[in-house]
Z-matrix of the N, CA and C atoms (Angstrom, degrees):
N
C 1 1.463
C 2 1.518 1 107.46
N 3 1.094 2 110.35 1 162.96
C 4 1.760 3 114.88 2 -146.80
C 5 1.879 4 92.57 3 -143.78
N 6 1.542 5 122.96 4 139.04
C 7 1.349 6 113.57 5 167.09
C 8 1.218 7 106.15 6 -69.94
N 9 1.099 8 139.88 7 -1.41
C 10 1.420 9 110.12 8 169.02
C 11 1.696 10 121.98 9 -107.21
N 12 1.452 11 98.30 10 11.64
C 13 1.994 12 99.83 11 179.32
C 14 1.430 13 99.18 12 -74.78
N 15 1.185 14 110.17 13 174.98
C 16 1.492 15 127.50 14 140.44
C 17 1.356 16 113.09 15 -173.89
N 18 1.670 17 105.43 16 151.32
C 19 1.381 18 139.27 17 -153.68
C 20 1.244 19 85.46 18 -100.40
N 21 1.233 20 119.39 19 103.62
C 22 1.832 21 134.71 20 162.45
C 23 1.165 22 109.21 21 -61.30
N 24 1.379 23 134.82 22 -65.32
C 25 1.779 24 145.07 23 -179.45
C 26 1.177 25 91.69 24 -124.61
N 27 1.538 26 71.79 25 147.95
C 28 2.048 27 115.55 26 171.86
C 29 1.457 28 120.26 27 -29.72
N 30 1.022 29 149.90 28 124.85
C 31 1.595 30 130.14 29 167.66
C 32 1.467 31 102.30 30 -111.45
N 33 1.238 32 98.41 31 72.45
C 34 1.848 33 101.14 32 -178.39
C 35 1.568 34 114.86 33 -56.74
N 36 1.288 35 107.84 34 -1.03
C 37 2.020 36 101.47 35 161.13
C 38 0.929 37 111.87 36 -111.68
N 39 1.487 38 123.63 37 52.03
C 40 1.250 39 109.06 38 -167.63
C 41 1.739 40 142.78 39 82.01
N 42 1.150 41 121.08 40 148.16
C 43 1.670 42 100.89 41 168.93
C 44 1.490 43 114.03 42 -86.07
N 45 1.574 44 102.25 43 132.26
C 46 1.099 45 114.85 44 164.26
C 47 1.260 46 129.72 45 -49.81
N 48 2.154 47 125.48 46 157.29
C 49 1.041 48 100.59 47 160.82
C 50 1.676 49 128.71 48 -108.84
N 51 1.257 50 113.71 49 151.77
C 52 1.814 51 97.59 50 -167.46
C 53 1.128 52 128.40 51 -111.87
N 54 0.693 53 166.17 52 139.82
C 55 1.735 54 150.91 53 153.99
C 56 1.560 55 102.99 54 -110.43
N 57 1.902 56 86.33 55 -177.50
C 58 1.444 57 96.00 56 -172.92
C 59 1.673 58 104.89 57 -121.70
N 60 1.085 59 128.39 58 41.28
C 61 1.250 60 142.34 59 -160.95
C 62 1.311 61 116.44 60 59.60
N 63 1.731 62 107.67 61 -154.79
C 64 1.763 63 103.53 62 -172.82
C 65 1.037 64 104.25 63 -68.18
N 66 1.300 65 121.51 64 174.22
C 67 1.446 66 148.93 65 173.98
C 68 1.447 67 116.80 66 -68.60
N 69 1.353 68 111.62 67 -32.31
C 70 1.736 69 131.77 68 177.25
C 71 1.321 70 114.46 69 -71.54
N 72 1.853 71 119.03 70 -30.23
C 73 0.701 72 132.32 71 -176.06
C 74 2.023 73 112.84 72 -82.11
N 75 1.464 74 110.76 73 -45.14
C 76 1.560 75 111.84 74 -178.20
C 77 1.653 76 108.93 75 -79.57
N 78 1.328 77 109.13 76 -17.98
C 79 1.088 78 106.27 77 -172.47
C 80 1.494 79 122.33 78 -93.03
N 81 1.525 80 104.77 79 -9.41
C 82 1.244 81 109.05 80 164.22
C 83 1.795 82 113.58 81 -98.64
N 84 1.059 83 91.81 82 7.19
C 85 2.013 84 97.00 83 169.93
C 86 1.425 85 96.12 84 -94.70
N 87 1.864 86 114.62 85 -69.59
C 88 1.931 87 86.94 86 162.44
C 89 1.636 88 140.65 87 -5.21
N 90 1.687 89 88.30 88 -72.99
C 91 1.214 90 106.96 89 -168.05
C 92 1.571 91 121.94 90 -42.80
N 93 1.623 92 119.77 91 -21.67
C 94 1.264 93 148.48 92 -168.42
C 95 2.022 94 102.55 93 -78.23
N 96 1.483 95 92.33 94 -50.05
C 97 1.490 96 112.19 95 -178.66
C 98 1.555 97 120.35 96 -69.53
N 99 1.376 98 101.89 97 -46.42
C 100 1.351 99 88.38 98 -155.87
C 101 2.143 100 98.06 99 -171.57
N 102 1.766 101 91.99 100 157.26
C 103 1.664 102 79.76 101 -171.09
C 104 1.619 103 94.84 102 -108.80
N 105 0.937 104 148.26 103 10.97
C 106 1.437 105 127.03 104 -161.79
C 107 1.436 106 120.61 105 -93.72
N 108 1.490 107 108.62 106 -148.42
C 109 1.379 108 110.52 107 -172.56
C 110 1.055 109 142.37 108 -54.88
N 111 1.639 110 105.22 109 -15.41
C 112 1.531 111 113.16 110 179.30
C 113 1.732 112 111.89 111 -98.78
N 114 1.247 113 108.31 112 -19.63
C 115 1.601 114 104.15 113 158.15
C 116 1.020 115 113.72 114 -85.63
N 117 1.377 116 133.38 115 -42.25
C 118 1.441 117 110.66 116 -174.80
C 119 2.124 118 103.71 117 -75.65
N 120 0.969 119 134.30 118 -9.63
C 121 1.236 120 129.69 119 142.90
C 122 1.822 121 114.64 120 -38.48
N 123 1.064 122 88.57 121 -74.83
C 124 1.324 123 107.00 122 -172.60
C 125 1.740 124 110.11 123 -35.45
N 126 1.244 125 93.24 124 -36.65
C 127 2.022 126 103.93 125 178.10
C 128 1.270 127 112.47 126 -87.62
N 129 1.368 128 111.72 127 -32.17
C 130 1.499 129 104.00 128 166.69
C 131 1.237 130 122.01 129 -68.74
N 132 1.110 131 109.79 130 -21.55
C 133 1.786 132 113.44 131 -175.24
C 134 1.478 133 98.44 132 -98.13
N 135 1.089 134 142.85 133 -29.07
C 136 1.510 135 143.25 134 150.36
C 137 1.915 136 102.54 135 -46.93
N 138 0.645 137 124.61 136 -36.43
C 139 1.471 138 112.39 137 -171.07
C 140 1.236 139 103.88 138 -87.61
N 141 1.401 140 104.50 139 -54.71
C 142 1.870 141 101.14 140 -175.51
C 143 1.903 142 122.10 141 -54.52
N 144 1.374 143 84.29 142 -28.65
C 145 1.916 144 95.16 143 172.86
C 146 1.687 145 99.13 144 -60.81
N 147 1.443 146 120.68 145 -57.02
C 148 1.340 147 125.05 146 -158.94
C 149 1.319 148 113.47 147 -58.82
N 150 1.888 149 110.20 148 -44.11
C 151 1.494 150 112.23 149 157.90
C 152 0.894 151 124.00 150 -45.61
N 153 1.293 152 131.25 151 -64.43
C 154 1.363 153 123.96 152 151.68
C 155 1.771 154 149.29 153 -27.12
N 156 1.031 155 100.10 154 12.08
C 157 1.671 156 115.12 155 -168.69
C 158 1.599 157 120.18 156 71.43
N 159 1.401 158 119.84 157 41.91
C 160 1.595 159 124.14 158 173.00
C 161 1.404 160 107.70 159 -146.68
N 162 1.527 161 86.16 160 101.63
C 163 1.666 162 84.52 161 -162.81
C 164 1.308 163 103.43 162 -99.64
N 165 1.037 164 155.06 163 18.36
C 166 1.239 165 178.15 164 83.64
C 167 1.721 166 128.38 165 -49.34
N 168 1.688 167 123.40 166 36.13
C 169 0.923 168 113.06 167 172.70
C 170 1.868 169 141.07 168 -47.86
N 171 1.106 170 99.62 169 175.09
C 172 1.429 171 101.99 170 -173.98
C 173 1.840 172 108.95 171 -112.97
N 174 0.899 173 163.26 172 146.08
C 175 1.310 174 156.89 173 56.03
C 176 1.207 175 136.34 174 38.69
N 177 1.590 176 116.38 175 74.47
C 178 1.402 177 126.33 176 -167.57
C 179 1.831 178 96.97 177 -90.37
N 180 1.258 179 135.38 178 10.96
C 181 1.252 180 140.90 179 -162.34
C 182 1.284 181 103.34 180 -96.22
N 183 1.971 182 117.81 181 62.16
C 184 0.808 183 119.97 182 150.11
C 185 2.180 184 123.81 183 -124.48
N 186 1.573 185 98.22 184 169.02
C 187 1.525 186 99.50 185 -161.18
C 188 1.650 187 93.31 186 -90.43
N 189 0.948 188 108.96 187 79.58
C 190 1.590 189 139.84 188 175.11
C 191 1.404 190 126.41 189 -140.60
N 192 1.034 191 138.18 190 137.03
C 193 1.720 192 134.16 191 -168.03
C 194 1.678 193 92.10 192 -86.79
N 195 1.369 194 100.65 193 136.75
C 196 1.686 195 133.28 194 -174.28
C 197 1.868 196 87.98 195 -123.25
N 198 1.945 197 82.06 196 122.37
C 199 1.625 198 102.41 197 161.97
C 200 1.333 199 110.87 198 -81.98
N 201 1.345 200 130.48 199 115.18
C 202 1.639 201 159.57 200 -170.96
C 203 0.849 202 91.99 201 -109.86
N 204 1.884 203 106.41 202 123.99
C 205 1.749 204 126.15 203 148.93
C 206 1.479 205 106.14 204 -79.63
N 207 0.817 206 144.18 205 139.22
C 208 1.705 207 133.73 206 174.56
C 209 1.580 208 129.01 207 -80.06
N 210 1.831 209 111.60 208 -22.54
C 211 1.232 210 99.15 209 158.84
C 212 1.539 211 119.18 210 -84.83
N 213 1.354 212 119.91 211 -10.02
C 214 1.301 213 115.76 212 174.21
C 215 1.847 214 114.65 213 -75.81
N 216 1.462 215 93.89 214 -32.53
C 217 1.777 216 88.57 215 178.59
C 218 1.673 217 96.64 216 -75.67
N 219 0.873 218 115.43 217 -4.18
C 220 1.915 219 100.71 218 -173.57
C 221 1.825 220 86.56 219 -85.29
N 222 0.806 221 105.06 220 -54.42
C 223 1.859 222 113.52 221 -162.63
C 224 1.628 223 81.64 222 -49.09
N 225 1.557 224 138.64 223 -75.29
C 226 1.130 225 143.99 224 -146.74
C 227 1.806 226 104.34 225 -64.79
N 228 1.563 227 114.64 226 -14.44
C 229 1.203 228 112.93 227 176.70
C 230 1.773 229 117.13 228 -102.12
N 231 1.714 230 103.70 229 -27.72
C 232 1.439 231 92.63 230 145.51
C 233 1.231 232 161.61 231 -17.99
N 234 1.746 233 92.07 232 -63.78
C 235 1.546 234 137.15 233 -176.27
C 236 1.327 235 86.84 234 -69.36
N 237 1.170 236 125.11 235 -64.94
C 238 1.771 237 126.47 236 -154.27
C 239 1.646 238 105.81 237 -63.39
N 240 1.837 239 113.10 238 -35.60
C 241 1.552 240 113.71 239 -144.49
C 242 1.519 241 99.13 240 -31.61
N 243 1.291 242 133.67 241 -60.77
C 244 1.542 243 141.55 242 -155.24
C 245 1.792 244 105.84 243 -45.42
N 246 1.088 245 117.81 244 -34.02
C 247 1.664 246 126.93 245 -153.78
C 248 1.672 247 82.30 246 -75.61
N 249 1.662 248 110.70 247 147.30
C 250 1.620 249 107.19 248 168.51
C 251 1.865 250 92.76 249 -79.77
N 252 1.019 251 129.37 250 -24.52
C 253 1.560 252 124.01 251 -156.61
C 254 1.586 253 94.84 252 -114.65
N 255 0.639 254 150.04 253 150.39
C 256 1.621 255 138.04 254 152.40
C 257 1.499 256 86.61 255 -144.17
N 258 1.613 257 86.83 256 144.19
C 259 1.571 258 103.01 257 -177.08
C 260 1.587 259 101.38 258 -111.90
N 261 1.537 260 113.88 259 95.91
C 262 1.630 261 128.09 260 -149.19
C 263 1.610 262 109.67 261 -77.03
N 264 1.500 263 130.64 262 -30.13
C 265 1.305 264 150.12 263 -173.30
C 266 1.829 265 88.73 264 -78.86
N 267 1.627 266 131.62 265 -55.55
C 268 1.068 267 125.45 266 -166.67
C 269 1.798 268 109.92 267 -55.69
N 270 1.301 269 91.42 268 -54.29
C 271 1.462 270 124.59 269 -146.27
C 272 1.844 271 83.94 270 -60.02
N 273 1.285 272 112.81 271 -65.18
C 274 1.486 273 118.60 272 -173.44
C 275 1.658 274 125.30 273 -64.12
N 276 1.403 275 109.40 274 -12.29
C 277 1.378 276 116.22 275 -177.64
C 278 1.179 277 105.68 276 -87.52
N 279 1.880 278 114.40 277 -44.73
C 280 1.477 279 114.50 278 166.08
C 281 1.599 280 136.70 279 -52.08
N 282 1.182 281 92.33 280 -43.28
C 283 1.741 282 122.22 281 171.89
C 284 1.572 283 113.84 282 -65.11
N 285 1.623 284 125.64 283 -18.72
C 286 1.038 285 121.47 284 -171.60
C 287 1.774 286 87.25 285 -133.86
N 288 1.235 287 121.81 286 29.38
C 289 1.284 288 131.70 287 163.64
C 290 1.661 289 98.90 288 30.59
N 291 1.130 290 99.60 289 52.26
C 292 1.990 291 90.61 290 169.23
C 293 1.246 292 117.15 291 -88.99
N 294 1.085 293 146.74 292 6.41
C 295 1.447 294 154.24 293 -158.10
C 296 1.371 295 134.04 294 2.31
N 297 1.620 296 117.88 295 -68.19
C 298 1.784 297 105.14 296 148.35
C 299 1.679 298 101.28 297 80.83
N 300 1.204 299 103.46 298 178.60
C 301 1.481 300 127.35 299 -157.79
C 302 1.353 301 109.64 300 -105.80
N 303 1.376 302 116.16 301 132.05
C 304 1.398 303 142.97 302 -171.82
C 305 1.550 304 100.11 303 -71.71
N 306 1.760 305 122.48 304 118.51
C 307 1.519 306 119.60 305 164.66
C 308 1.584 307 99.29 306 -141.74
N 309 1.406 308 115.37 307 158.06
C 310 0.955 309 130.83 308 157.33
C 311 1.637 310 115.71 309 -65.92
N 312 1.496 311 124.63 310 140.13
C 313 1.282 312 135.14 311 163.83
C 314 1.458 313 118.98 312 -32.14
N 315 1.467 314 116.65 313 123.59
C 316 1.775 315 105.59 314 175.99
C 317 1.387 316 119.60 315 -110.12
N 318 1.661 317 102.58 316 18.78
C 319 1.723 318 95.64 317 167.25
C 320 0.941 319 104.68 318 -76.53
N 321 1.595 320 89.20 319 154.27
C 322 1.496 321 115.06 320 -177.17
C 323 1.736 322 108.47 321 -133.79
N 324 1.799 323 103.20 322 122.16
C 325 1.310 324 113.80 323 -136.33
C 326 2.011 325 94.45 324 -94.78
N 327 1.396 326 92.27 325 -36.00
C 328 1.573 327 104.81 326 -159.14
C 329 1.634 328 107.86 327 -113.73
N 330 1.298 329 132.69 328 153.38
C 331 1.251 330 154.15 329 135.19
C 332 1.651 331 125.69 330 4.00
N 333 0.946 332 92.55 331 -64.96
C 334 1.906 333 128.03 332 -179.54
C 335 1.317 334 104.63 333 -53.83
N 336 1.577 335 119.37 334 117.16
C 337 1.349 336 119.61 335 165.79
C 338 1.520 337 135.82 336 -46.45
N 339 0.865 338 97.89 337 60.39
C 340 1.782 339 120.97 338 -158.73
C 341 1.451 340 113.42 339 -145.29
N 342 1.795 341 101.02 340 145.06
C 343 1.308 342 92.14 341 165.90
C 344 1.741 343 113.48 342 98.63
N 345 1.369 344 116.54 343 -27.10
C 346 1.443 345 120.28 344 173.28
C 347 1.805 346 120.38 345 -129.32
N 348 1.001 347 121.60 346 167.39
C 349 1.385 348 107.38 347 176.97
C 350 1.487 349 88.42 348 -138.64
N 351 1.980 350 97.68 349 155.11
C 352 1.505 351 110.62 350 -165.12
C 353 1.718 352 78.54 351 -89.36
N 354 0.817 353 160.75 352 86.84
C 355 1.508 354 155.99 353 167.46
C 356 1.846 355 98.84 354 -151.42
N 357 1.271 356 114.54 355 -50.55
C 358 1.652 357 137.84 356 163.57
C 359 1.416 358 97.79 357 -4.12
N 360 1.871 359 131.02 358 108.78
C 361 1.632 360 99.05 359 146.00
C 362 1.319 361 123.94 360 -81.12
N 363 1.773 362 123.12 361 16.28
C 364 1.409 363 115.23 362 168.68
C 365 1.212 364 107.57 363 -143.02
N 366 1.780 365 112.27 364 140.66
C 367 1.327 366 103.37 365 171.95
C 368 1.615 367 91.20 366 -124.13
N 369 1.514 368 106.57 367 -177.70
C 370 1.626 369 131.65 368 159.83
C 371 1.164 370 99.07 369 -145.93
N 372 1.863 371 92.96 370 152.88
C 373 1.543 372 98.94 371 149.15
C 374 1.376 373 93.89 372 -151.72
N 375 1.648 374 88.16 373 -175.38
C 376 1.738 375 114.93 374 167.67
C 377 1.454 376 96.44 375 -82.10
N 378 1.259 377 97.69 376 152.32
C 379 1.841 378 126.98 377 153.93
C 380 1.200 379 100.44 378 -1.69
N 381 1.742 380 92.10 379 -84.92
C 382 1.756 381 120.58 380 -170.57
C 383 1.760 382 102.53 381 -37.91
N 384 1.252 383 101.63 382 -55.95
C 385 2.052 384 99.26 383 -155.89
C 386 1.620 385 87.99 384 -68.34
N 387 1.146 386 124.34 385 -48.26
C 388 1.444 387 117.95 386 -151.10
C 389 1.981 388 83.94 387 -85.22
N 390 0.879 389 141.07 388 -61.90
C 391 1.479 390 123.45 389 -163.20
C 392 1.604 391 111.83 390 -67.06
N 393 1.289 392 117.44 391 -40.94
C 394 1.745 393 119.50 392 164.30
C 395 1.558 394 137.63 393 -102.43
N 396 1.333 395 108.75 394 -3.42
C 397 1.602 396 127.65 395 -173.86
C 398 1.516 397 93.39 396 -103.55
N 399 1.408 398 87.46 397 155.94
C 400 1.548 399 144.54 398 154.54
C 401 1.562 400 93.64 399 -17.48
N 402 1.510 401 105.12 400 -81.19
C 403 1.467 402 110.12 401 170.08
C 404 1.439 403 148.42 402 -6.21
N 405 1.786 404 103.76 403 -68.88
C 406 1.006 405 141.24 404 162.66
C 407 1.373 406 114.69 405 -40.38
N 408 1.558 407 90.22 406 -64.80
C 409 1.683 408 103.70 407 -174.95
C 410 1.385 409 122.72 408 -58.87
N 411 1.329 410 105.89 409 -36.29
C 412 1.862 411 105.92 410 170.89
C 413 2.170 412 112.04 411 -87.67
N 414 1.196 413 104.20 412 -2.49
C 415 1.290 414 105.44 413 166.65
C 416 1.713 415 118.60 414 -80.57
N 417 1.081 416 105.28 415 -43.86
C 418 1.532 417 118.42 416 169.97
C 419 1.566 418 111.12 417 -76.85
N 420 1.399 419 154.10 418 -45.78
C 421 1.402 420 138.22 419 106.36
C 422 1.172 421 124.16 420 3.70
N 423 1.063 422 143.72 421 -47.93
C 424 1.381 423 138.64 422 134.86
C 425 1.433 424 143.28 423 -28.39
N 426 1.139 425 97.22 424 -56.15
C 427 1.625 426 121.45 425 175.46
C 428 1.497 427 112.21 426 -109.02
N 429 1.483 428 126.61 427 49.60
C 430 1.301 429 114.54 428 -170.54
C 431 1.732 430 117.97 429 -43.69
N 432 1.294 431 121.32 430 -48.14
C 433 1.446 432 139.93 431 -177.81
C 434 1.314 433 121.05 432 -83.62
N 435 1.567 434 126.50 433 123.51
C 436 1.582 435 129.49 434 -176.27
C 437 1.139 436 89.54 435 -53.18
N 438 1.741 437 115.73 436 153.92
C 439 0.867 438 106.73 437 150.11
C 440 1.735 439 123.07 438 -102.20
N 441 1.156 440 140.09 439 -105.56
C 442 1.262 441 118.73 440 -176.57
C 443 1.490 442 113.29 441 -122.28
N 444 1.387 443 98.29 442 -11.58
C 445 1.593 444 109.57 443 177.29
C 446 1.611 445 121.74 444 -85.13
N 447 1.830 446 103.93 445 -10.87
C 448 1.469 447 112.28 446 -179.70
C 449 1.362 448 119.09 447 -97.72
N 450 1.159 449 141.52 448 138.46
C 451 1.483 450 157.35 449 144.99
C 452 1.420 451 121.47 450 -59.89
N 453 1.342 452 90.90 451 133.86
C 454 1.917 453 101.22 452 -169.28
C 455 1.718 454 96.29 453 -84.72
N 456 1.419 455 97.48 454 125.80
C 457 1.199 456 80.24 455 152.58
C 458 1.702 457 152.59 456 -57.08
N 459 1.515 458 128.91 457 -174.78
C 460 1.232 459 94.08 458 173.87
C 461 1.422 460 102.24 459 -138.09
């Protein structure tokens, strides 16, 4: 879990697990964007899975809370230490073969009432969307009352 997720509705079975499909698949939407460290991460950790017997990995590299065993994420960070980038959510979901349900990404990058649906049980954002967006504003509408883990500002 990440400060910037949040769990809109209940998941009374628990949290699910999610991905964002294969790896071939986000990384060639990257690939469109941009060349740096987090794609070429992204390929290194695509290859090292494949050495490994997953030749078709999946893409746990979403802004959604992932249920973690802890000796399995240690094993999955082992495996990775060598990579300068390791993409740690991929690497361990594959490695601990959890497989789970196909969603689209729910950050939310911009301002603009766009981009999320109030139906969503997860959103993210940036700073920006959640302190001045659209976003923000129906997240806090949501949650009128701290709950016990937050600090008032001052």
């Amino acid at each position: 879990m990440n400060d910037d997720f949040f769990v809109m509705q209940s998941q009374p079975d628990g949290m699910p697990v999610l991905h964002r499909g294969p790896v071939r698949n986000v990384e060639a939407y990257y690939a469109t964007r941009a060349q740096g460290k987090y794609l070429r991460g992204m390929q290194a950790t695509r290859d090292l899975l494949v050495e490994r017997g997953h030749p078709d990995p999946l893409s746990y590299e979403l802004h959604v809370p992932m249920p973690v065993h802890k000796r399995g994420m240690l094993y999955a960070l082992d495996v990775g230490r060598h990579l300068d980038v390791v993409h740690k959510r991929s690497l361990y979901g594959n490695l601990a073969q959890l497989g789970g349900e196909e969603i689209a990404d729910v950050k939310i990058m911009h301002r603009a009432p766009r981009g999320y649906s109030a139906s969503s049980p997860f959103l993210s954002t940036m700073p920006d969307s959640f302190v001045a967006g659209h976003v923000g504003q129906y997240i806090r509408r949501s949650f009128p009352q701290a709950c016990r883990y937050e600090t008032r500002r001052r």
